[in-house]
C-alpha positions in Angstrom: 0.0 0.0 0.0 1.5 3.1 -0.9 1.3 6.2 0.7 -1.2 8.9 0.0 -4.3 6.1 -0.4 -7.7 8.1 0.9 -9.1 4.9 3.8 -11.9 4.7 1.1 -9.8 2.7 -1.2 -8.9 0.3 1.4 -10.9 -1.7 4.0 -8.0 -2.2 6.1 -6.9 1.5 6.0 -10.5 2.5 6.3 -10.3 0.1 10.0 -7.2 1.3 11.2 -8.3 5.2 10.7 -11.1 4.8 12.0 -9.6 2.9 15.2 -7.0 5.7 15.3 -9.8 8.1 15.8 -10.6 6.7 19.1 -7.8 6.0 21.0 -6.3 8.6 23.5 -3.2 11.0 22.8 -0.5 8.9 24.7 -2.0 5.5 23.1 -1.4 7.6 19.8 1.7 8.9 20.8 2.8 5.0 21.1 1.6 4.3 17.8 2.9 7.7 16.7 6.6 6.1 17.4 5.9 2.9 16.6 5.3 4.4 12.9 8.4 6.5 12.9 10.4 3.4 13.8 8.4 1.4 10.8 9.4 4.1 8.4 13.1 4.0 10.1 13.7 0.2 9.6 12.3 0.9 6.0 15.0 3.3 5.5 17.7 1.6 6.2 17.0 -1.4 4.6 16.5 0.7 1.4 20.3 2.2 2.3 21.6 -0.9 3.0 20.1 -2.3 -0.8 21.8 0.7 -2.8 24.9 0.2 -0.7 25.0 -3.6 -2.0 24.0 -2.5 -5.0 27.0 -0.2 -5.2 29.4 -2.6 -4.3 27.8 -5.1 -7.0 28.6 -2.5 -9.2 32.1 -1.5 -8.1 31.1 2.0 -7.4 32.6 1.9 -4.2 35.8 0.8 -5.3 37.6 3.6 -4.9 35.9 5.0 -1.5 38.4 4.5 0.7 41.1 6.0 -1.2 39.2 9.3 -1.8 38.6 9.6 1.9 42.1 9.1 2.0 42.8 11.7 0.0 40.3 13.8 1.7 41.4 13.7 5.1 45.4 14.7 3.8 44.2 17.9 2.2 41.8 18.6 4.9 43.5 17.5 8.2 41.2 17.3 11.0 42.3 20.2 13.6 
C-alpha cells in the first residue's frame, strides 16, 4: 500500500483510521513512534540495498582512497 491512499480505497486502512480516531493522545503517541520506527527500519534497509548494490557495481571501489585523499588535504584540527 502506498502512501497517499484516501481509507476509502482500502478496507484495512478504512479500520485502522477509524480505530486511530478513538484511542487517547498517549496510546497515539505510542503508535505515533511505533510508525516513525516502521518508516526507520524501511529506510535503512532501502540504504543498505543501494549500498549492496553499489558494491555489485564496483562503485565503491575507490571509497576509501578518496577519503584518504580527503582527510590529507583537509587534516582534522
Amino acid at each position: 500500500m502506498s502512501a497517499g491512499v484516501p481509507p476509502s480505497s482500502s478496507p484495512l486502512l478504512a479500520e485502522v483510521t477509524e480505530r486511530l480516531s478513538k484511542v487517547e493522545q498517549d496510546e497515539l503517541d505510542a503508535v505515533n513512534r511505533f510508525l516513525k520506527k516502521l518508516e526507520m527500519l524501511r529506510l535503512r534497509r532501502s540504504i543498505g540495498q543501494a549500498v549492496d548494490e553499489a558494491y555489485a557495481a564496483d562503485l565503491m571501489s575507490n571509497v576509501d582512497e578518496s577519503i584518504r585523499e580527503f582527510r590529507e588535504r583537509h587534516p582534522y584540527r
